[in-house]
N, C-alpha and C positions, 0 to 999 in steps of 0.2 A: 504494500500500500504506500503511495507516493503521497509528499504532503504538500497543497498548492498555499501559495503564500498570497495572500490580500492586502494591498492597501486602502486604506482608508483615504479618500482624497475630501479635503473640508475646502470649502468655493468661500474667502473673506473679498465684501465688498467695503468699500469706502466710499462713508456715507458724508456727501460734501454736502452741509448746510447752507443755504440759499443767502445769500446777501442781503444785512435789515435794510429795506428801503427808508428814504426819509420823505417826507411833506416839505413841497416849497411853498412858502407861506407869501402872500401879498398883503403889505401894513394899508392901513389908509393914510392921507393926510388931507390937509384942507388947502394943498397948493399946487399937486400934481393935476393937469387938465385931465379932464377924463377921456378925451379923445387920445392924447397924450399913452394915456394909460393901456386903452385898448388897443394902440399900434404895437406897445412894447409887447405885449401878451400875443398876438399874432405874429409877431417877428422871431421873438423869440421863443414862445410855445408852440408855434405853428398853431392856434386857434383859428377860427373862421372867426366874423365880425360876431353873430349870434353869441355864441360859446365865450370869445373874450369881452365881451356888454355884459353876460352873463358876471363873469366872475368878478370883473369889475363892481358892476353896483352893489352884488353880496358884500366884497370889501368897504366896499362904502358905507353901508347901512350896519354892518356888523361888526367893522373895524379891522378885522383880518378875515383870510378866505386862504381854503388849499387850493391852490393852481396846479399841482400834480402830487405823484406819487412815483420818485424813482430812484434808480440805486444811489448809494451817496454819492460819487464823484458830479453823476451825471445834475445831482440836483442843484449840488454845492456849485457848477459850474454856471446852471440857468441863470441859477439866485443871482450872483455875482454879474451875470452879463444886463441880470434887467437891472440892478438896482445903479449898476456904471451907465445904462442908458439915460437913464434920468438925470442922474449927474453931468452927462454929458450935455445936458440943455440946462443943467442950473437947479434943475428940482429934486425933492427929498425924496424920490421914489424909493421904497424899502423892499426887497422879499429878503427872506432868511429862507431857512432849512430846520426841521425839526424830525427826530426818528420818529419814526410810525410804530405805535404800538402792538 
């Protein structure tokens, strides 16, 4: 009687956890035009007019509004482009960045 030999083969996967998105958040103020506002949100959200009037006047009546949800670099990068857009005509245009819970 011969004796056959087995191995055992164990299959380890690696479980790569998703990257935490954050919220770019848009501030209100009472000096940025609103027209102003909804170019920057189309330019650089790529919004349609509806969509960035939309997020606009929430900011406005609410005082801040989430403008998206994306991975950090990409949000921290928007943030930065809209709130230098404003700046670059003079006004207090604000967004930040905050993680999503």
């Amino acid at each position: 009687m011969s004796k056959i030999a087995t191995r055992v083969r164990t299959k380890t996967e690696t479980k790569v956890d998703r990257p935490r998105l954050h919220k770019v958040l848009l501030f209100n103020d009472d000096y940025t035009p609103r027209d102003f506002v909804v170019q920057v949100l189309k330019a650089v959200f790529r919004m349609n007019e509806a969509q960035a009037t939309s997020v606009m006047l929430t900011a406005h009546k609410k005082g801040v509004c989430v403008v998206a949800v994306l991975a950090k670099d990409v949000a921290e990068t928007k943030a930065a482009r809209g709130t230098e857009a404003g700046a670059a005509r003079g006004y207090p245009l604000r967004f930040g960045t905050e993680p999503e819970e």
